[in-house]
C-alpha positions as CSV (number, residue, x, y, z in Angstrom):
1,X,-131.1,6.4,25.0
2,X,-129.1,8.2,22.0
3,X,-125.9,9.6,23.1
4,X,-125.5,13.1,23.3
5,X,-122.3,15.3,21.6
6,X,-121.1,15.8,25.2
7,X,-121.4,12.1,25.1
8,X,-118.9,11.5,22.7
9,X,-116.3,14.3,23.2
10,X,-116.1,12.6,26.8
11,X,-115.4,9.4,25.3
12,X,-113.2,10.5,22.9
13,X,-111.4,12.4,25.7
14,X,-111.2,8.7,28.0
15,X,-109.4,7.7,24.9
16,X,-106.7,10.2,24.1
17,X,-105.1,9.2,27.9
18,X,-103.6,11.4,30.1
19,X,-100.5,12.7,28.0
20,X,-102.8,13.0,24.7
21,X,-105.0,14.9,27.2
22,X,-102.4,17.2,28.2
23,X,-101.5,18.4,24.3
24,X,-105.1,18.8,23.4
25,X,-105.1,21.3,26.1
26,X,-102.3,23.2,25.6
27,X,-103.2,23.3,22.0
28,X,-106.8,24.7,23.0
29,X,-105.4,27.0,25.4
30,X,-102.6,28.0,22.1
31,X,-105.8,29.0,19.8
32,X,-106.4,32.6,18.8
33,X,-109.7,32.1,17.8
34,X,-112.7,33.6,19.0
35,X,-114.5,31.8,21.2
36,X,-111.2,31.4,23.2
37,X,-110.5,28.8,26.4
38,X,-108.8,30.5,29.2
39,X,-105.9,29.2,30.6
40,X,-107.2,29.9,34.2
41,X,-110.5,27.3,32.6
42,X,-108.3,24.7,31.1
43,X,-106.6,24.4,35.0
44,X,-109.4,23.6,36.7
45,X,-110.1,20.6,34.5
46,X,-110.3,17.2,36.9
47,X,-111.1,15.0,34.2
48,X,-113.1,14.1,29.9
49,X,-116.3,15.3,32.0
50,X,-115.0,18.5,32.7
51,X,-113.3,18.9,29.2
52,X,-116.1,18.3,27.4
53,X,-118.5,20.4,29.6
54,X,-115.7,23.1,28.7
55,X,-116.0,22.7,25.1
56,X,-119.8,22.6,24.7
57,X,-120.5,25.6,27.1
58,X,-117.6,27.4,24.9
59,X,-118.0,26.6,21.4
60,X,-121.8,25.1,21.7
61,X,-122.7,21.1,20.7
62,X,-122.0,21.9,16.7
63,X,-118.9,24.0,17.3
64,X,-117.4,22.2,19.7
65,X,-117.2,18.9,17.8
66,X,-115.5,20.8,14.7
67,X,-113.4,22.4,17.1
68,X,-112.3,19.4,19.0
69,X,-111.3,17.1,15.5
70,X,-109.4,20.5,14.4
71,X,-107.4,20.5,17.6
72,X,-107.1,16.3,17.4
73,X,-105.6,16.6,13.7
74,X,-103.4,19.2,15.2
75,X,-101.7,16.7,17.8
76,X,-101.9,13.4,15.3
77,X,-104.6,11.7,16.9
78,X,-105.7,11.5,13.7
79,X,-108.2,8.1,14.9
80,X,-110.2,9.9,17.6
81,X,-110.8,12.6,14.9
82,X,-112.4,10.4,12.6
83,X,-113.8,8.3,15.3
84,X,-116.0,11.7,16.2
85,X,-116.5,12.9,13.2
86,X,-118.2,9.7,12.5
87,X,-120.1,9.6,15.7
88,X,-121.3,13.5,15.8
89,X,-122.5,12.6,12.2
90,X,-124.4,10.0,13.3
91,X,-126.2,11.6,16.0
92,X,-127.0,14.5,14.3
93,X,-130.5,15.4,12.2
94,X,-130.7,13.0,9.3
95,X,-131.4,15.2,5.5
96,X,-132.8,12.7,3.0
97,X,-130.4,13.0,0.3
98,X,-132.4,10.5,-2.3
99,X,-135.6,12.2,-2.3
100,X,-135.9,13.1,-6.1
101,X,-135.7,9.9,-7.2
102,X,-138.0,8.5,-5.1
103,X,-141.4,9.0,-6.6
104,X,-140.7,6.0,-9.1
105,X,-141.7,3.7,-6.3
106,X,-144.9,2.2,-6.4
107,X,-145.4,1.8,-2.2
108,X,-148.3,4.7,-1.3
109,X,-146.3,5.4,2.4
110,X,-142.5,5.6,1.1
111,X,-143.6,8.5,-2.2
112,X,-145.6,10.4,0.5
113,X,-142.3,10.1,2.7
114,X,-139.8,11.3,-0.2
115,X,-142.5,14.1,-0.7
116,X,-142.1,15.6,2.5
117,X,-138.3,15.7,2.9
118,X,-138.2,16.8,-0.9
119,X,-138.1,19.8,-0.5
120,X,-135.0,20.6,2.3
121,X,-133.0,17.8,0.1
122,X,-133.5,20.5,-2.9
123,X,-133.5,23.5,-1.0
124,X,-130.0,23.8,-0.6
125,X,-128.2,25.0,-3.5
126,X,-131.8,27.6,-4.8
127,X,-132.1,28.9,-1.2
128,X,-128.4,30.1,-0.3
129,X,-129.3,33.8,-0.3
130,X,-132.3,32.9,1.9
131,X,-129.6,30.6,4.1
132,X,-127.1,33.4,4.9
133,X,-130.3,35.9,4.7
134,X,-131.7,34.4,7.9
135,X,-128.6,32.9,9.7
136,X,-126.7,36.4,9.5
137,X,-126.6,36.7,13.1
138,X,-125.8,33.1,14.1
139,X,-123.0,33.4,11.6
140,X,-121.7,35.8,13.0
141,X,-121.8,35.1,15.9
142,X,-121.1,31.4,15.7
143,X,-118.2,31.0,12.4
144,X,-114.9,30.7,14.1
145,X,-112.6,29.7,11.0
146,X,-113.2,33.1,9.5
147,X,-109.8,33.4,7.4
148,X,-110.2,30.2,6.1
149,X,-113.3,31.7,4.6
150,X,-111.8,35.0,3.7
151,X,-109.4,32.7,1.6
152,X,-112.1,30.7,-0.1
153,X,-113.6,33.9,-0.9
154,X,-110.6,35.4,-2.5
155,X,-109.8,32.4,-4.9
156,X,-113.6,32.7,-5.9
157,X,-112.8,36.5,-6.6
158,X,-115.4,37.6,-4.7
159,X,-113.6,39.4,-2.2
160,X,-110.2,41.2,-3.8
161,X,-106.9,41.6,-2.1
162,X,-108.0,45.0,-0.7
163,X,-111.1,43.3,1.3
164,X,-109.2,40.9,2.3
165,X,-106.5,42.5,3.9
166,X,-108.7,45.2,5.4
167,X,-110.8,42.0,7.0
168,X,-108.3,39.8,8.4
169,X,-106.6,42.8,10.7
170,X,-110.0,42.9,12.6
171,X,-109.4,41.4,16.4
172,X,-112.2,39.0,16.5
173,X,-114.2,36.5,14.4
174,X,-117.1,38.3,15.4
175,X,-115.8,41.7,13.7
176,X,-114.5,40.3,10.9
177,X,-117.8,38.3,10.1
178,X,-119.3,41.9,10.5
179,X,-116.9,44.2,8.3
180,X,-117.3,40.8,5.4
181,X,-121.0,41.2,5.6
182,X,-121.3,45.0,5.5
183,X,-118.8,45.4,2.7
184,X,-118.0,42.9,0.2
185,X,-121.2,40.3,0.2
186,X,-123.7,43.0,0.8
187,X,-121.9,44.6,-2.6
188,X,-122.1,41.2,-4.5
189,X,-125.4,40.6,-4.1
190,X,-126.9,36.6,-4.7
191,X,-123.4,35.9,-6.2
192,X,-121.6,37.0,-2.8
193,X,-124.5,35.0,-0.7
194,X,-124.1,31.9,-2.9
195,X,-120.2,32.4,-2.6
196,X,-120.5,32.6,1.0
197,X,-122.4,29.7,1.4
198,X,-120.2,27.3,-0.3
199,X,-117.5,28.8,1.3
200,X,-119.7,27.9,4.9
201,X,-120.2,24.2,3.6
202,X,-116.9,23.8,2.6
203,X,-114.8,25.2,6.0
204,X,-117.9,25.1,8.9
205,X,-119.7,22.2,7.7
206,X,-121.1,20.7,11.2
207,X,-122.7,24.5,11.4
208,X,-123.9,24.9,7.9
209,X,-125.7,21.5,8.7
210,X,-127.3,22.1,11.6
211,X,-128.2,25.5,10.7
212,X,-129.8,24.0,7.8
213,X,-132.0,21.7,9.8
214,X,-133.5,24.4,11.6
């Protein structure tokens, strides 16, 4: 039986020991961003089962893996970081990534293969307005690096100085998801959407993915 995300936070959580432990709490307990970990949460943690039920019921099974190797980088365990981001990729949904070039075989089951995952392989870059179109809740909801965004969007000049600084005040990432998609992308059009996405792929890339695969 595949292992699960939970799976592997757990064991990456066995590995960090009891000290490494100890900083990747305090460091969790230390972020500002929404979703947030409680202190009161964090001290009734017995053990890597508990901490990793923590972070999936928090951040859910995508965010909590992007999450976790942001905090790991953060204390130096650089290893377990890339140990998980490793693992998390491997478990999650598989996009072909070869499928134009397929249809030069000459096998009748592997074309009809490439033809049917064709079209999310190439569906990427043309449907970014129809990506951010249909996740607007979920990203909402779900970004958590929102600044990080804000300051992809403002070297792309999509957002200016004034949006940005008028953004980045709000309290949560949940309001400031909100005020970016009420103001600035909805007044850019497909060129804020497409600006947005890249942005998406390029700071929440566990999410993008998995909202991609839905």
């Amino acid at each position: 039986m595949a292992k699960s995300i939970k799976d592997y936070l757990q064991d990456i959580f066995d590995d960090l020991g009891k000290d490494e432990q100890r900083k990747f709490k305090s460091k969790l307990c230390d972020r500002r961003t929404e979703p947030r970990v409680r202190r009161a949460q964090i001290e009734k943690v017995e053990d890597s089962i508990d901490l990793a039920d923590i972070m999936v019921n928090t951040f859910t099974t995508t965010g909590a893996v992007s999450v976790t190797i942001e905090i790991l980088q953060a204390i130096g365990c650089n290893e377990q970081a890339t140990e998980l981001k490793e693992n998390a990729g491997k478990s999650a949904p598989l996009v072909p990534s070869a499928g134009a070039s397929a249809p030069s075989a000459a096998g009748a089951s592997a074309p009809s293969a490439a033809g049917a995952s064709a079209p999310s392989a190439g569906a990427s870059a043309p449907s970014a307005e129809q990506f951010i179109d249909r996740n607007r809740t979920k990203l909402i909801s779900r970004v958590n690096n929102v600044d990080a965004i804000l300051d992809e969007l403002l070297q792309m000049r999509v957002i200016t100085d004034e949006n940005y600084s008028t953004i980045i005040v709000e309290r949560t990432s949940q309001e400031k998801m909100r005020k970016l998609f009420m103001g600035p992308i909805k007044s850019a059009g497909t060129k804020g959407k497409d600006a947005l996405y890249k942005a998406l792929k390029e700071v929440e890339p566990v999410l993008t993915e998995e909202l991609e695969s839905q």
